[in-house]
C-alpha positions as CSV (number, residue, x, y, z in Angstrom):
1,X,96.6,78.8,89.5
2,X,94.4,78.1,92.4
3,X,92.7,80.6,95.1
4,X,93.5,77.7,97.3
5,X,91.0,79.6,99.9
6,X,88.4,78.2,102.0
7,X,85.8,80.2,100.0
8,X,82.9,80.4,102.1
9,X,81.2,82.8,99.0
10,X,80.7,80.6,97.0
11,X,82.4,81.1,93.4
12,X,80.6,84.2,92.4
13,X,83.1,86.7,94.0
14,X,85.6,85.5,92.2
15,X,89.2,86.6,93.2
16,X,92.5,87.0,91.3
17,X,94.0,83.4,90.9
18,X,97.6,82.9,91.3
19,X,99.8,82.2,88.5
20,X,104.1,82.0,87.9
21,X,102.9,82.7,84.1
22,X,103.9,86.4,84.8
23,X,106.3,88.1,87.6
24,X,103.3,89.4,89.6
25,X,101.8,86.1,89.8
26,X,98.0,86.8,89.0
27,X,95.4,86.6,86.4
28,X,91.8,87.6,86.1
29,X,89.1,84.9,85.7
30,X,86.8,85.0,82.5
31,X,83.1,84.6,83.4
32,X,82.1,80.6,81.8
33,X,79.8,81.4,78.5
34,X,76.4,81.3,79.1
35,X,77.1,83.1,82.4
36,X,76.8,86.3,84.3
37,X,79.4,85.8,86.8
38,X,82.3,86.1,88.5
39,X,81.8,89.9,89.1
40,X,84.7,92.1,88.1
41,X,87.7,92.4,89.9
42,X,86.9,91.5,93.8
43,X,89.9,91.3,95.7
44,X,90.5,88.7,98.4
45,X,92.9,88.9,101.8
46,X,95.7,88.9,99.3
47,X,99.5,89.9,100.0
48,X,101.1,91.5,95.9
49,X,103.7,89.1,95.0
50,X,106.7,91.4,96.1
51,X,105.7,91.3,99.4
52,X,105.7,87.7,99.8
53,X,109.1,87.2,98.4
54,X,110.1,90.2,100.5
55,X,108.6,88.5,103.7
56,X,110.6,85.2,102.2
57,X,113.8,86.9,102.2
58,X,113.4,88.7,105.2
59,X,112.0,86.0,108.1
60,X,112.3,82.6,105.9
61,X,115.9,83.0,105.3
62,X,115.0,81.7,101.4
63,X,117.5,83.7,98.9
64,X,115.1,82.5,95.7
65,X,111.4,81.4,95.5
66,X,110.9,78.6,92.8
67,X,107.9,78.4,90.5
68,X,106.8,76.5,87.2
69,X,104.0,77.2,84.6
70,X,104.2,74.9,81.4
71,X,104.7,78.3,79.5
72,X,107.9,79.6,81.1
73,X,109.5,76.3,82.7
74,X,111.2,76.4,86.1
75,X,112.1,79.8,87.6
76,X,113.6,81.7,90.5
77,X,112.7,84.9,91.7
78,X,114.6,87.5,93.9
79,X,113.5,90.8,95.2
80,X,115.6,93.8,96.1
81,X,114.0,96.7,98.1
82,X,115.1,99.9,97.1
83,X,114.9,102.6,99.8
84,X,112.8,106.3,99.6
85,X,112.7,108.7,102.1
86,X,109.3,108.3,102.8
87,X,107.8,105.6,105.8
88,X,104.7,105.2,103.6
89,X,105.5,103.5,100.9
90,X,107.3,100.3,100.0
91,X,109.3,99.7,96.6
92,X,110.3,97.0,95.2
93,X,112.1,95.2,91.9
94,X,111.7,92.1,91.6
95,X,113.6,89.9,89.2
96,X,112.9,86.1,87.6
97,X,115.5,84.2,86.0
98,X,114.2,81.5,83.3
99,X,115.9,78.1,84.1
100,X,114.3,76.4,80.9
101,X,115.7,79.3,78.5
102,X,119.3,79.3,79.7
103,X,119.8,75.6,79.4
104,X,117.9,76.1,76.1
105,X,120.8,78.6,75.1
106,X,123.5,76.0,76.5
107,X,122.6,73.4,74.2
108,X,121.5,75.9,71.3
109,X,124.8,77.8,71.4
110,X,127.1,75.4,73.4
111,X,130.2,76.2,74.8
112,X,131.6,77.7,71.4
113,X,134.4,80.1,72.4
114,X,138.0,80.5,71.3
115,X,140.0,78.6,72.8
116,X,141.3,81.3,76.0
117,X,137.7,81.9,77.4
118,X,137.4,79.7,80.6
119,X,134.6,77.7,81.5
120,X,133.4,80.1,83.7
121,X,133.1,83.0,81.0
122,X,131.0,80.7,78.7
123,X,129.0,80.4,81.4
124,X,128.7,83.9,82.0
125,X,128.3,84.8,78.0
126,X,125.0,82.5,78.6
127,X,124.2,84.3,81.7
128,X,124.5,87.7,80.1
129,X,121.4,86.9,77.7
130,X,118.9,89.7,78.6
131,X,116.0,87.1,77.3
132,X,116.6,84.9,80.5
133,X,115.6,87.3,82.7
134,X,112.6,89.5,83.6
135,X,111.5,92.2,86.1
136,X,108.7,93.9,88.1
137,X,108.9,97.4,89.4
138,X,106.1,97.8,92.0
139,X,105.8,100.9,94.6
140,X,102.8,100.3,96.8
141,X,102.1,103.7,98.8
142,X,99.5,104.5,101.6
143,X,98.2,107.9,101.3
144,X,95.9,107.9,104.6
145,X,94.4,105.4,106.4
146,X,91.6,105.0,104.1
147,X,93.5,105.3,100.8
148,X,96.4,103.5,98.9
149,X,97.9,103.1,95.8
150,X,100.0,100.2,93.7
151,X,101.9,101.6,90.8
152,X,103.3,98.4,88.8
153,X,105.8,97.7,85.7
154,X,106.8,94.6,84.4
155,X,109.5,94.3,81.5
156,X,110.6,90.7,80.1
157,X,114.4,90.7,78.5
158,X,112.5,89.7,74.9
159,X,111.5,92.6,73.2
160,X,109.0,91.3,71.3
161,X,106.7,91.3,74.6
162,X,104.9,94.3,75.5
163,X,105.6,96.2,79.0
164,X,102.8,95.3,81.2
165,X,101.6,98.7,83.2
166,X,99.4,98.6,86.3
167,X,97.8,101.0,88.8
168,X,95.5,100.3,91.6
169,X,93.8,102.8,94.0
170,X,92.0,101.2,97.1
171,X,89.3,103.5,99.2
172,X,87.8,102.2,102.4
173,X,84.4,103.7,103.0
174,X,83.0,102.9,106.5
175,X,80.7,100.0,105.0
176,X,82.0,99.3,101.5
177,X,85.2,99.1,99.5
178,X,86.3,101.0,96.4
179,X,88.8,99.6,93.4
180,X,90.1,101.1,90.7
181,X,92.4,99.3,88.2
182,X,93.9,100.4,84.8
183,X,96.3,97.9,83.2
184,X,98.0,97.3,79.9
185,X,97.8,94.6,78.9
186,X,95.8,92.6,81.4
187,X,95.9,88.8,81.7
188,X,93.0,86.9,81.9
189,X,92.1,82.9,82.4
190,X,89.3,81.0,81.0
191,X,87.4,78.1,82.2
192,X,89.3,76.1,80.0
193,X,92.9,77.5,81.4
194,X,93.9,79.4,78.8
195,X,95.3,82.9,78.8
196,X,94.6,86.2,77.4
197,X,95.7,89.5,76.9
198,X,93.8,92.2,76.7
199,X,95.0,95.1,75.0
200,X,94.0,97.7,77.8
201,X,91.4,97.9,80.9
202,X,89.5,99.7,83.1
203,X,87.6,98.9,85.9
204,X,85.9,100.3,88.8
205,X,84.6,98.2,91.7
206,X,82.7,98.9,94.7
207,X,81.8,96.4,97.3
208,X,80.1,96.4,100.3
209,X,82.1,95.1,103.5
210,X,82.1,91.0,103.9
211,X,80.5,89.8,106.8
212,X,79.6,85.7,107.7
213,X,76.0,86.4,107.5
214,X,73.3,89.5,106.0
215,X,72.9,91.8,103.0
216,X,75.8,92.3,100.7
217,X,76.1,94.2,97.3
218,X,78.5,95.2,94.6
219,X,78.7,97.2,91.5
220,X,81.6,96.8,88.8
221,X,82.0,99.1,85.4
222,X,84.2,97.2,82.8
223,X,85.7,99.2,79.9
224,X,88.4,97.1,77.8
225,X,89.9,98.1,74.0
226,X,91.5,96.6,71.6
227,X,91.9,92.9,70.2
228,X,92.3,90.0,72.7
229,X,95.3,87.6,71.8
230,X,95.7,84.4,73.0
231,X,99.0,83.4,75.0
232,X,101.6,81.1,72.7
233,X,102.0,77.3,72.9
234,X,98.4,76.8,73.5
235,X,95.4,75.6,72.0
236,X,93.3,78.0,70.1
237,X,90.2,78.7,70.8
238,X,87.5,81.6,70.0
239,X,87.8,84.7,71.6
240,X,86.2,85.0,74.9
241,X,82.9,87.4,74.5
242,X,83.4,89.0,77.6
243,X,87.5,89.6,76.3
244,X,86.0,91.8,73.6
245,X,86.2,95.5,73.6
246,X,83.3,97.7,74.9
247,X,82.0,98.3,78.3
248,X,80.3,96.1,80.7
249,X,78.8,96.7,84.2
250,X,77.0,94.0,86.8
251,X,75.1,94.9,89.8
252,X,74.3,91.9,92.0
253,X,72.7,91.9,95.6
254,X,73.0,89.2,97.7
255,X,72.3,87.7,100.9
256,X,74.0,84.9,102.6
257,X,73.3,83.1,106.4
258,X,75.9,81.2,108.2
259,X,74.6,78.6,110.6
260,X,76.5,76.3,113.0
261,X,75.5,72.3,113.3
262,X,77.8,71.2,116.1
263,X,80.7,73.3,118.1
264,X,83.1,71.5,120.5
265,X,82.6,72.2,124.0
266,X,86.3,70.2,124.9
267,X,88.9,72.5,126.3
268,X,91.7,73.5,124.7
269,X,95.2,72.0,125.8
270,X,96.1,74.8,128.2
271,X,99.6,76.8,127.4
272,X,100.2,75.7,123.7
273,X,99.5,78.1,120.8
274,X,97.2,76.5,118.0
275,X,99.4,76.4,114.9
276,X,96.9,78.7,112.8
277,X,94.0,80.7,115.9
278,X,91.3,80.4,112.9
279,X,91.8,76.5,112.1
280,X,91.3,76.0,116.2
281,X,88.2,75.6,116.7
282,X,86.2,71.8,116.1
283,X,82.5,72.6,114.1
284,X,80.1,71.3,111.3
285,X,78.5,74.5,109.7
286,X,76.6,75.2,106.6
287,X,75.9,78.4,104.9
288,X,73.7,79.3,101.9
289,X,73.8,82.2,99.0
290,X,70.7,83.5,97.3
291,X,71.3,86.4,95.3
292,X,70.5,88.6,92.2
293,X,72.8,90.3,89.2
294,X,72.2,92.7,86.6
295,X,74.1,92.8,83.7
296,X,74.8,95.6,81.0
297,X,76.6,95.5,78.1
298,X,77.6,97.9,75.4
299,X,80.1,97.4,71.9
300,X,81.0,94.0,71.1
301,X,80.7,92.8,74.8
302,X,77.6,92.0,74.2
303,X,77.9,88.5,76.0
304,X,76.4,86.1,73.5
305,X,76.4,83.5,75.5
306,X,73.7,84.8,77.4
307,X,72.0,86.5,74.5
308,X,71.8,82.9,72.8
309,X,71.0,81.1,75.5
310,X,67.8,79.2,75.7
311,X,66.5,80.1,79.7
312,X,64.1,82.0,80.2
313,X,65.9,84.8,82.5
314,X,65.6,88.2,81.4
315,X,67.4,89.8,78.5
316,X,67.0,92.8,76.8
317,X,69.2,93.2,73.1
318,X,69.4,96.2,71.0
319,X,71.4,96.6,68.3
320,X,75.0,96.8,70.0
321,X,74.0,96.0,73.6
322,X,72.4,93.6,76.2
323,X,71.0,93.9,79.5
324,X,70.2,90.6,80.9
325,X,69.6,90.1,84.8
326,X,69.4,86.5,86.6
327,X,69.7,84.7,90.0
328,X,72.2,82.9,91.6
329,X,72.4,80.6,94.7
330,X,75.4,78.3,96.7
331,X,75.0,76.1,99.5
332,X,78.2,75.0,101.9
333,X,79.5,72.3,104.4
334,X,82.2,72.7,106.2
335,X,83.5,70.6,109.4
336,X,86.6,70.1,111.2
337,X,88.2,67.8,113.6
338,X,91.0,68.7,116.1
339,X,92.2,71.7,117.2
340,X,95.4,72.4,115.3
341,X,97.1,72.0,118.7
342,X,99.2,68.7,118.9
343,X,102.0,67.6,117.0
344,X,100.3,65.3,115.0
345,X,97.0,64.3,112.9
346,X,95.1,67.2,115.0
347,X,93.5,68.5,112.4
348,X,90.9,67.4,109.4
349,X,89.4,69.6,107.2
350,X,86.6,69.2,104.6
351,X,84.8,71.8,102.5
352,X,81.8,70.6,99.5
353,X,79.9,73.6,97.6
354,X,77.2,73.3,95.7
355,X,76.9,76.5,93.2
356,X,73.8,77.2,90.3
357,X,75.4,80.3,89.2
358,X,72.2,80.5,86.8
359,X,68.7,79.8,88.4
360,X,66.8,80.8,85.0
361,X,68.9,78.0,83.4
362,X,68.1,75.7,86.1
363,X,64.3,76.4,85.9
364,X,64.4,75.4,82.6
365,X,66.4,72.5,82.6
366,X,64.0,71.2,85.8
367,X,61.2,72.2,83.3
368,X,61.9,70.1,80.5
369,X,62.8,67.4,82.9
370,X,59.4,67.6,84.2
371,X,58.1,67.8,80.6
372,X,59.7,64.8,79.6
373,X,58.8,62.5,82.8
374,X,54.8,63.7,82.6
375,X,54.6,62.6,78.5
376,X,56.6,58.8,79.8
377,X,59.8,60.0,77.7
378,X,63.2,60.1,78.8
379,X,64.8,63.3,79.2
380,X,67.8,64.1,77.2
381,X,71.0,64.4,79.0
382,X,71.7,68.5,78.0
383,X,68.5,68.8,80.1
384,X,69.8,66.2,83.0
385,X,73.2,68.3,83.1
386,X,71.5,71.8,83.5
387,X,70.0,70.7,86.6
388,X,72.8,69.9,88.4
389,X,74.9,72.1,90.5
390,X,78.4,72.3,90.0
391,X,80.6,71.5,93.1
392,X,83.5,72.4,94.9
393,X,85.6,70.3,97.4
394,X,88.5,70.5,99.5
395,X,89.8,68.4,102.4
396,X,93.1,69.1,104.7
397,X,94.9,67.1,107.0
398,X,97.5,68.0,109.3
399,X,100.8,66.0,108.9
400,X,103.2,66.8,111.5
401,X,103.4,70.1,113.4
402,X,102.8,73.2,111.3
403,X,103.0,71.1,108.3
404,X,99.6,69.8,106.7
405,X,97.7,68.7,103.3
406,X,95.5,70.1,101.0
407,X,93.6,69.5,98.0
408,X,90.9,71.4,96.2
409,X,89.1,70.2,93.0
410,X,85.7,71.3,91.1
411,X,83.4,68.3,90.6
412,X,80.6,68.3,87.6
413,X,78.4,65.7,86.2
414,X,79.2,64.3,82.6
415,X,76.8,62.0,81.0
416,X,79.3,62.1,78.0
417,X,81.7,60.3,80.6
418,X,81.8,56.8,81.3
419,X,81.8,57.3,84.8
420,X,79.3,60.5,85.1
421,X,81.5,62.8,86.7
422,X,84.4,65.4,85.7
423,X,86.9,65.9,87.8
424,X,87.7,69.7,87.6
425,X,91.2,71.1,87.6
426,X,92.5,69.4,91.4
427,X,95.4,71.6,93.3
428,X,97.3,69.7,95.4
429,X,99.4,71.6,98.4
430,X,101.5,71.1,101.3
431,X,101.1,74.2,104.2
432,X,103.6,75.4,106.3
433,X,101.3,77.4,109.3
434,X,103.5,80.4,110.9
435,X,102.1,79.6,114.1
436,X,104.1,83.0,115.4
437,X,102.0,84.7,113.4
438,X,98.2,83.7,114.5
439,X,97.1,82.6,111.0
440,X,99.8,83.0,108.6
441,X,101.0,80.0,106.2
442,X,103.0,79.4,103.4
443,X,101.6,77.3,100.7
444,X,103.4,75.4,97.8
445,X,100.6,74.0,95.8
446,X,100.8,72.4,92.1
447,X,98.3,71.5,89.3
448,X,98.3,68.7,87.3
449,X,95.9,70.1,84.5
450,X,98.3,73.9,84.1
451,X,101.1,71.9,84.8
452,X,102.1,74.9,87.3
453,X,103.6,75.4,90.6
454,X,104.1,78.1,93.1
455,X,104.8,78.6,96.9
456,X,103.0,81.7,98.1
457,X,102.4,83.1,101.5
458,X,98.9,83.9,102.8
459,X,97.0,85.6,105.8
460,X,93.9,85.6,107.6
461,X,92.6,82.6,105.5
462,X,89.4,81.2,107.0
């Protein structure tokens, strides 16, 4: 359930992460309690799930894609594109067949037939369950260069889950990007990994254009109604306050500076393509984030996190709202060795991010810290824990020609722990780079904590 990105952002502009809970295979993040961010619904370099199966199909001669989320159990998807007499627009239905539930129904029901059915129509009496299977109807269109739409259904065989509608409209203005979404019911994912549906949502998103270093900004509006409920087979938990209905919107400005360390000066090996153009060049860099974000809140999303939070940031509650505004900073290091090149071992990759996606909270943790240190008294570990950053890490390693891997884990200190540290949610993956391509790959990653796994294709990846 992973970005699996090299997310040189930081984790505020949080993008969809990938999931095989549903057909389309994403889910929204849910901001951590206490906190203003991730902003809304920014979108990363992200193909929608029926185009990678179609581009599996099509060049990867694969007739099913696999996938496995402890909720649904193994699966297999297959697309079939269904042709319109129209050259800008490409639709799609794209069907999953649940593994787990048919060899549930086989020992269940067993082979109980009379005694002239074959073994092959049992088999097919199992088959013909309509709970074991599940579809997506998706038509993406492209109404001009600057505008397109993604008009989405999904229906599962068991009727006692709701059809999941979607529509997206994308704008691109000359420096900035528009979104709007409405879905019913939308998924969502905590901190803690658990899902949610939301009844219905709205949200509008507009973003200015990314670029490695300068001014960026964004503004999102949030409207969501009805009552959240928590996916089955999992732990319950209080609703999420940001889940709740009411409307929401977060302006943040922000501005970021990229800065190289060391770049190779060695040639390249003349005549041989690099296996991904973006992962073939050897460098230490560092970037850093320093940025600002408004936050207004109206009905019952009146984030109480924030509201009952002890920093000192600002906040503003009436009666049924909030308006709270805070900073935010991230600092990077990335390097990389080889050029992506040879055959074997030619490239290494590592990524750490440090992220204080609350300075006001910092401020105040550092404040008590001093406090305690000035009066000769040791300061309590809440206080300890709010000064440090979170951080993010990821290392790569090429194995043998296009194939290489990956993992990507969140790192936080816990004084509760007996070893101080909290290893967050690690992704494991193995990356297959479609060198023909200039930076294409497909990734099969799983995670132990979700106890899910996916292959997915990605582009332009940095």
């Amino acid at each position: 359930m992973k970005k699996l990105r090299w997310a040189m952002d930081g984790g505020f502009w949080e993008v969809d992460l990938s999931t095989p809970v549903t057909v389309d295979g994403v889910a929204r993040p849910i901001p951590v309690p206490g906190e203003p961010l991730p902003l809304g619904l920014t979108r990363g370099l992200h193909l929608s799930r029926p185009k990678q199966i179609d581009f599996f199909q099509r060049f990867m001669a694969v007739p099913v894609v696999p996938s496995f989320s402890d909720a649904n159990g193994l699966s297999f998807q297959r697309l079939l594109s269904l042709p319109l007499p129209f050259d800008n627009s490409f639709t799609t239905l794209l069907g999953e067949f649940n593994v787990r539930k048919f060899a549930s129904s086989i020992r269940r029901n067993g082979f109980k037939q009379d005694s002239e059915s074959s073994f092959w129509q049992n088999i097919w009496r199992h088959l013909s369950n309509p709970k074991l299977y599940a579809l997506n109807f998706c038509s993406e269109w492209l109404l001009t260069p600057e505008d397109s739409a993604l008009l989405s259904l999904e229906a599962q065989g068991d009727d006692e889950i709701p059809l999941k509608k979607k529509a997206v409209l994308h704008h691109k203005f000359p420096n900035h990007n528009l979104t709007l979404e409405a879905s019913s019911p939308s998924l969502f994912v905590d901190h803690l990994g658990n899902y949610w549906d939301v009844p219905f949502t709205l949200d509008i998103d507009v973003a200015s254009v990314s670029s490695d270093s300068g001014t960026s900004c964004r503004f999102c509006i949030n409207r969501s109604t009805g009552s959240p409920k928590q996916c089955e087979g999992q732990l319950t938990t209080p609703v999420p306050p940001s889940l709740l209905p009411g409307l929401c919107a977060k302006c943040a400005i922000s501005v970021k500076k990229n800065f190289y360390l060391w770049r190779s000066e060695a040639p390249k090996t003349r005549m041989v393509q690099p296996y991904d153009m973006l992962h073939s060049n050897p460098h230490i860099s560092a970037s850093a984030i320093l940025g600002s974000v408004i936050t207004a809140s109206l009905g019952d999303k009146t984030v109480r996190g924030i509201a009952e939070d002890d920093s000192f940031g600002l906040h503003a509650k009436g009666t049924n709202s909030i308006i709270s505004a805070d900073l935010f900073t991230s600092a990077s290091l990335s390097a990389q060795h080889g050029n992506f090149q040879k055959r074997f071992l030619d490239l290494t990759r590592f990524y750490a991010r440090l992220d204080i996606p609350s300075v006001s909270k910092f401020l105040n943790g550092a404040s008590r810290v001093a406090f305690a240190f000035y009066n000769s008294q040791e300061p309590s570990m809440e206080a300890v824990q709010t000064i440090t950053p979170s951080a993010s890490l990821s290392f790569q390693q090429q194995i043998a020609g296009p194939f290489s891997f990956r993992i990507d884990a969140g790192l936080r200190l816990d004084l509760k722990k007996e070893w101080y540290l909290d290893l967050n949610d690690p992704v494991f993956a193995v990356e297959y780079a479609l060198h023909v391509l200039g930076s294409a790959k497909a990734v099969a990653w799983y995670s132990p904590k979700q106890r899910e796994f996916m292959i997915e294709l990605r582009f332009f990846e940095t």
